[in-house]
Every structure is written in structure tokens, then in C-alpha cells.
Backbone as ProteinMPNN parsed JSONL, in Angstrom:
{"seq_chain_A": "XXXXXXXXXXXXXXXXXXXXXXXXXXXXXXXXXXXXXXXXXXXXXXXXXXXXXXXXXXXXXXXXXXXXXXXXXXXXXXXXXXXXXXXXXXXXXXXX", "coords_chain_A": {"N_chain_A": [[-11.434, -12.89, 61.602], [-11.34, -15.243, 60.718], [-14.005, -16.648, 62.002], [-15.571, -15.785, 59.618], [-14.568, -16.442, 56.876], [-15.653, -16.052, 54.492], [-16.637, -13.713, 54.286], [-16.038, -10.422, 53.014], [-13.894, -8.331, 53.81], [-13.692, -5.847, 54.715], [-16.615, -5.802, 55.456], [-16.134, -7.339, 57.727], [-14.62, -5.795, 59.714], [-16.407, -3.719, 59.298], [-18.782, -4.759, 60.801], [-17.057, -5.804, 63.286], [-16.413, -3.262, 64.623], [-18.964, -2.374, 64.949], [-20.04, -4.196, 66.948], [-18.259, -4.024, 69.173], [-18.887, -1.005, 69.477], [-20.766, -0.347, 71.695], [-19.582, -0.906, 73.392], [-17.493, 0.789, 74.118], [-18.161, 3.354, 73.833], [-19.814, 3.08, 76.338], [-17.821, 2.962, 78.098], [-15.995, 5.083, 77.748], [-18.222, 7.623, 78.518], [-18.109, 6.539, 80.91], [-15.956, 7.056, 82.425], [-15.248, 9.457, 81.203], [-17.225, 11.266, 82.827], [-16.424, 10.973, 85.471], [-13.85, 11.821, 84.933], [-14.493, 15.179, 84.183], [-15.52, 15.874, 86.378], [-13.068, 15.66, 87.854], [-12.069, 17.29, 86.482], [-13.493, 19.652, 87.143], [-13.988, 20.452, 89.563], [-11.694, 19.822, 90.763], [-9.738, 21.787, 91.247], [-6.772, 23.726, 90.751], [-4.407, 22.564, 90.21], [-5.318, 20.004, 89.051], [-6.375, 20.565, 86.914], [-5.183, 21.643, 84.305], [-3.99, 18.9, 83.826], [-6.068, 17.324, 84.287], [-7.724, 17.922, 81.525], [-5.852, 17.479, 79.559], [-6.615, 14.908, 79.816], [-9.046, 14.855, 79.066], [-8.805, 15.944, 76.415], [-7.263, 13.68, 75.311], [-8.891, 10.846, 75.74], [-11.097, 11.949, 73.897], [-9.888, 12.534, 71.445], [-8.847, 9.855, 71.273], [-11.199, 8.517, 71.078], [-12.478, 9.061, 69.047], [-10.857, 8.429, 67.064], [-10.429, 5.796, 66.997], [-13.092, 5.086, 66.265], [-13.142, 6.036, 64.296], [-10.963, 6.54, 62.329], [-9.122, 4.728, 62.728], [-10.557, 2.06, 61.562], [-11.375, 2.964, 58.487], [-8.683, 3.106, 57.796], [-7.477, 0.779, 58.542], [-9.104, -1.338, 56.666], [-8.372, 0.164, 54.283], [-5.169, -0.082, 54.102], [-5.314, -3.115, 54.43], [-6.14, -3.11, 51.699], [-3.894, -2.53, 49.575], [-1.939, -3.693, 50.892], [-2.733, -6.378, 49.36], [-2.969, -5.189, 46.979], [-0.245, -4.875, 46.491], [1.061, -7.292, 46.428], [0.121, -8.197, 44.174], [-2.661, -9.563, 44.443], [-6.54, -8.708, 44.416], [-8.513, -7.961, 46.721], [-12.032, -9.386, 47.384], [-14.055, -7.157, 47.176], [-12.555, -4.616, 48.002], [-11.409, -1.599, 48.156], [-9.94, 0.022, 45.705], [-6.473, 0.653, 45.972], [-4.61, 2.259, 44.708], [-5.921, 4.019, 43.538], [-6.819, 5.7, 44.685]], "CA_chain_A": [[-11.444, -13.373, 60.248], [-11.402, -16.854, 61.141], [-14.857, -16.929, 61.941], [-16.025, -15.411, 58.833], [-13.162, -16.282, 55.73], [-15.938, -16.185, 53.383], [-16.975, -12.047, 54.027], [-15.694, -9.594, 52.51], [-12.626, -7.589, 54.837], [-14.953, -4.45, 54.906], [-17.285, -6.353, 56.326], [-15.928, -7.844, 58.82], [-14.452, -4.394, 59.882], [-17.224, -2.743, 60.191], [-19.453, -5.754, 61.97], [-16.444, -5.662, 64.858], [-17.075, -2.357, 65.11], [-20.53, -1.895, 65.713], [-19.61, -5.428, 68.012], [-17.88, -3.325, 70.22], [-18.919, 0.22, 69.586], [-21.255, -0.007, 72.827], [-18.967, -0.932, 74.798], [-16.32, 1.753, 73.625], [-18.767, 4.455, 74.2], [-20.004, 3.087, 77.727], [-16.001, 2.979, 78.873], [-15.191, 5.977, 77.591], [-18.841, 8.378, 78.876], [-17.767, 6.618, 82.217], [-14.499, 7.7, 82.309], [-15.948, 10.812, 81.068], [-17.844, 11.838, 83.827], [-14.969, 11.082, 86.088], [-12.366, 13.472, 84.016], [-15.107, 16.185, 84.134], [-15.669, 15.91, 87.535], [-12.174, 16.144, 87.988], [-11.711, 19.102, 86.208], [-14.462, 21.078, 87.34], [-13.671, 20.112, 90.883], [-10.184, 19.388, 91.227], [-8.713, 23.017, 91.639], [-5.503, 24.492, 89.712], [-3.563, 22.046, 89.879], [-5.303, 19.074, 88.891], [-6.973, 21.244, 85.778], [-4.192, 21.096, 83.106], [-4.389, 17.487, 83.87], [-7.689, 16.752, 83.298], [-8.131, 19.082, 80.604], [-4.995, 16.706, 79.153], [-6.931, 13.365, 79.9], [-10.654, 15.23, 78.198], [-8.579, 15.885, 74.731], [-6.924, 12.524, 74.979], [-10.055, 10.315, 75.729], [-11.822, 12.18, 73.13], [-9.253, 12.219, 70.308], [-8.98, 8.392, 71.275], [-12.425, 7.518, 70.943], [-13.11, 9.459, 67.754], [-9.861, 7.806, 66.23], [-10.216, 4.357, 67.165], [-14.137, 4.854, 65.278], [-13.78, 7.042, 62.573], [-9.929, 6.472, 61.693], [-8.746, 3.52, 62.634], [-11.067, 1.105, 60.705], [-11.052, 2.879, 57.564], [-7.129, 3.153, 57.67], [-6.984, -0.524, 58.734], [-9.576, -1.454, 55.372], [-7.278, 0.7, 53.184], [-4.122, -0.612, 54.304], [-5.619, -4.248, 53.433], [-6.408, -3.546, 49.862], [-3.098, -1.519, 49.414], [-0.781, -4.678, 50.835], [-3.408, -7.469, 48.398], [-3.046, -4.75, 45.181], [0.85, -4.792, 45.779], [0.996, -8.65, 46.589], [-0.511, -8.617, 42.708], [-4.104, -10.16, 44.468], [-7.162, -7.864, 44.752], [-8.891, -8.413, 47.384], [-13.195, -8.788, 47.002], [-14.874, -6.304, 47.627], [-11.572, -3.881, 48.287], [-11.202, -0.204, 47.25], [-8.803, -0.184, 44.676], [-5.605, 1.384, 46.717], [-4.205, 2.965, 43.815], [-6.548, 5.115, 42.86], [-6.89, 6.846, 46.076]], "C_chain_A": [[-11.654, -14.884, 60.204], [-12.988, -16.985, 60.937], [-16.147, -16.569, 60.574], [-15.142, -15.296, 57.786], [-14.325, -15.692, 54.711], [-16.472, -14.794, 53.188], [-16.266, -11.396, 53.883], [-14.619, -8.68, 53.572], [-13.011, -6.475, 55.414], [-15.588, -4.599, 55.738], [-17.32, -6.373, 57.482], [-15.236, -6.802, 60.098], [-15.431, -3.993, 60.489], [-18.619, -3.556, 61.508], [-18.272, -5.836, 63.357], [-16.595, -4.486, 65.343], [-18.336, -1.773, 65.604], [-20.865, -3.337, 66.654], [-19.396, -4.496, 69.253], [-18.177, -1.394, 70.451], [-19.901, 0.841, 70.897], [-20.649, 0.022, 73.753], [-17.552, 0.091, 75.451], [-17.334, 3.041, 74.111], [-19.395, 4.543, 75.725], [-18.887, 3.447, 78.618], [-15.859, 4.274, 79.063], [-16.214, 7.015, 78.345], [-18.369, 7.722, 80.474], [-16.985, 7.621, 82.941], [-14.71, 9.192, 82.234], [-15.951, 11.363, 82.159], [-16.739, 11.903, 85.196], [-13.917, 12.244, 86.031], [-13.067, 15.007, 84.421], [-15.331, 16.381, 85.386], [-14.091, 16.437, 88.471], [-11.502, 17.587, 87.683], [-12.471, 20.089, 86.772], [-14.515, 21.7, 88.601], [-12.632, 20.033, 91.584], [-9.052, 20.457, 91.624], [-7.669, 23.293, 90.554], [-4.86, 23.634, 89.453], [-4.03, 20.793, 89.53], [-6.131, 19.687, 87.483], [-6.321, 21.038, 84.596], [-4.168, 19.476, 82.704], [-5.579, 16.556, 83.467], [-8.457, 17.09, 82.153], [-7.668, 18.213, 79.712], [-5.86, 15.668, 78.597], [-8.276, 13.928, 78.96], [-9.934, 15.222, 76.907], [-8.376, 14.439, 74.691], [-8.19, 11.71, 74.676], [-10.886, 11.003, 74.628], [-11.61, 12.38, 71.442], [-9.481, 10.499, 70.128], [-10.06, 7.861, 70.908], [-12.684, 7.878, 69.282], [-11.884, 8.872, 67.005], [-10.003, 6.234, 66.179], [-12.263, 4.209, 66.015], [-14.159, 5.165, 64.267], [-12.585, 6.895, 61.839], [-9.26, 5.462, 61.724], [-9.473, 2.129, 61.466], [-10.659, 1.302, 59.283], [-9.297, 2.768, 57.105], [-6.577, 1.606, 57.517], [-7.66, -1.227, 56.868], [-8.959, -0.766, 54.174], [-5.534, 0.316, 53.08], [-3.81, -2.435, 54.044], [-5.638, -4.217, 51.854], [-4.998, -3.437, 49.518], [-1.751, -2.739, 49.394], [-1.24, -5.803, 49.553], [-2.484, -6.129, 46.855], [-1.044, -5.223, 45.263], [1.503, -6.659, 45.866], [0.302, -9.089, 44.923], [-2.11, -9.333, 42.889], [-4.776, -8.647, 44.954], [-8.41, -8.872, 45.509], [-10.646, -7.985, 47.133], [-13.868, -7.89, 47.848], [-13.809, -4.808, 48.341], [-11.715, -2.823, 47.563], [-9.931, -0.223, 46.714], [-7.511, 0.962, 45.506], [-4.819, 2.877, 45.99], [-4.618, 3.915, 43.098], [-6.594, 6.439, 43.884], [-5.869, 7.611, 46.171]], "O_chain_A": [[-12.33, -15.41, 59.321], [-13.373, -17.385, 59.838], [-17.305, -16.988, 60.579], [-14.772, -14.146, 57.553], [-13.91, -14.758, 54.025], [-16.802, -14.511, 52.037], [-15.378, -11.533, 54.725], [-15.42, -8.419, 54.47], [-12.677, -6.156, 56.555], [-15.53, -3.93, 56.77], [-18.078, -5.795, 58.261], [-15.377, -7.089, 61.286], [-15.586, -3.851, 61.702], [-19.117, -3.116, 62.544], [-18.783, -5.935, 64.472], [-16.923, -4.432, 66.528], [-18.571, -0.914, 66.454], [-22.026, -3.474, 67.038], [-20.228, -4.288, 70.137], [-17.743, -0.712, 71.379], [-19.935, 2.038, 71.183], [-20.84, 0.665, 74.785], [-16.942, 0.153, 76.518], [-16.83, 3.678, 75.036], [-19.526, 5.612, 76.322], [-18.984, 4.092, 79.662], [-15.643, 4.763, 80.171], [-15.505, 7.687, 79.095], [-18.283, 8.614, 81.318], [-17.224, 8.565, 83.694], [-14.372, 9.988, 83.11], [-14.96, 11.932, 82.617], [-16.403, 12.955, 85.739], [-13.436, 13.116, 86.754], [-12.363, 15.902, 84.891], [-15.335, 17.603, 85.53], [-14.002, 17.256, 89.385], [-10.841, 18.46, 88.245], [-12.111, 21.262, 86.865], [-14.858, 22.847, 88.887], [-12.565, 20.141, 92.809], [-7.937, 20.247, 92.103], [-7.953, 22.967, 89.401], [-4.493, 23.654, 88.278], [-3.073, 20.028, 89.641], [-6.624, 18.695, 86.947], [-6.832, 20.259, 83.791], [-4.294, 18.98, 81.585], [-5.85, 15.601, 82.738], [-9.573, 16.665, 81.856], [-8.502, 17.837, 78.888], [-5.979, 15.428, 77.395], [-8.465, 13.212, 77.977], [-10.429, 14.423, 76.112], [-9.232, 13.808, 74.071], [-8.642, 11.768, 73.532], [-11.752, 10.159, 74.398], [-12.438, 12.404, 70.531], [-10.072, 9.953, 69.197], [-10.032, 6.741, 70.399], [-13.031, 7.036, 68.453], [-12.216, 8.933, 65.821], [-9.617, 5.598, 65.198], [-12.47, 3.299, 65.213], [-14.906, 4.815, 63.353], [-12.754, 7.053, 60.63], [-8.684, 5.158, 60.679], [-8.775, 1.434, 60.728], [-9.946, 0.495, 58.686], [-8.934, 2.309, 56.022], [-5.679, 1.206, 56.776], [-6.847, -1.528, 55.994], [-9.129, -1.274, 53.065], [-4.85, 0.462, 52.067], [-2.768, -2.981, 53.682], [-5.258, -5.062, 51.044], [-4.67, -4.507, 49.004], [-0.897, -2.864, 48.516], [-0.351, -6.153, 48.776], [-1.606, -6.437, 46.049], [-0.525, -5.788, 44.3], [2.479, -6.978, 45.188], [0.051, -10.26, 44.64], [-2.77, -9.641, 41.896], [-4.186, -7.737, 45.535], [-8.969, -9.914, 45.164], [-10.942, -6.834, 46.813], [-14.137, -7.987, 49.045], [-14.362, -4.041, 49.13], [-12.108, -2.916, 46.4], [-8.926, -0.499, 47.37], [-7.825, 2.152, 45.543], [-4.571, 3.991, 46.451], [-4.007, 4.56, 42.245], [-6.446, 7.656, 43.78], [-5.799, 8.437, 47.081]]}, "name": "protein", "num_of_chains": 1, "seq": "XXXXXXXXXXXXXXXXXXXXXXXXXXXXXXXXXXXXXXXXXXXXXXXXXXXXXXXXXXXXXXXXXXXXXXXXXXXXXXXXXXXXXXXXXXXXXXXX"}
């Protein structure tokens, strides 16, 4: 925020996200291939385990893109509307 006071909170949201969304998807298909390798390879007992780490890593990634931001951009307007300021370019909290 610093480097950008004068854009919009949305904004700046979704520009860090598509900042880092390459490097979130390189980490994580690494990692990937790893887990899967593990599971497919790893026998009985390392299966539950990696089976574990494939939901996790894949809840994680799809939460940190698809739920985290908007949650974080709705949780801004939501503290501004009850602080009595509306913030520009904010979805009105209260309606939602």
C-alpha cells in the first residue's frame, strides 16, 4: 500500500496477486510432482500421507487465490463502512 496510497484497495489486491501468482503456481506444480511421485511410488505406508499433503497443497493454493483476496477486499470495506469512512472504490459491506 505504501507504494501505491493513491489506488484503489481492490486494486492493489488483485495487482499483488497476479505479482505473485507465477510464482505460487511454479512452488506449488513443483511440489506437486514430488507429492505425486510420492504417492504413486511410495507404497502403503507413505500413501495416506501423501494423499494428505495432495488435498492440502491443493486446498492451499486454490484458497490463498480464489479466497483469500476476496475475503481480505471484503473485510477492508466492512472495517472503513463501520469506522463511518467508505472506502473508494469498496463494495458496500452491508449489503452483502
Amino acid at each position: 500500500m505504501r507504494g501505491q496510497r493513491r489506488a484503489e484497495f481492490s486494486a492493489v489486491v488483485n495487482a499483488s496477486v497476479n505479482q505473485t501468482l507465477s510464482r505460487t503456481l511454479l512452488t506449488t506444480g513443483y511440489t506437486l510432482l514430488v507429492v505425486v511421485a510420492i504417492f504413486l511410488l511410495g507404497g502403503d505406508v507413505l500413501h495416506d500421507f501423501a494423499f494428505a499433503l495432495l488435498v492440502g497443497m491443493i486446498a492451499g493454493t486454490y484458497s490463498t487465490i480464489f479466497i483469500a483476496s476476496p475475503l481480505l477486499v471484503y473485510c477492508h470495506a466492512w472495517t472503513a463502512s463501520r469506522a463511518g469512512r467508505t472506502p473508494v472504490g469498496a463494495v458496500d459491506a452491508r449489503q452483502t
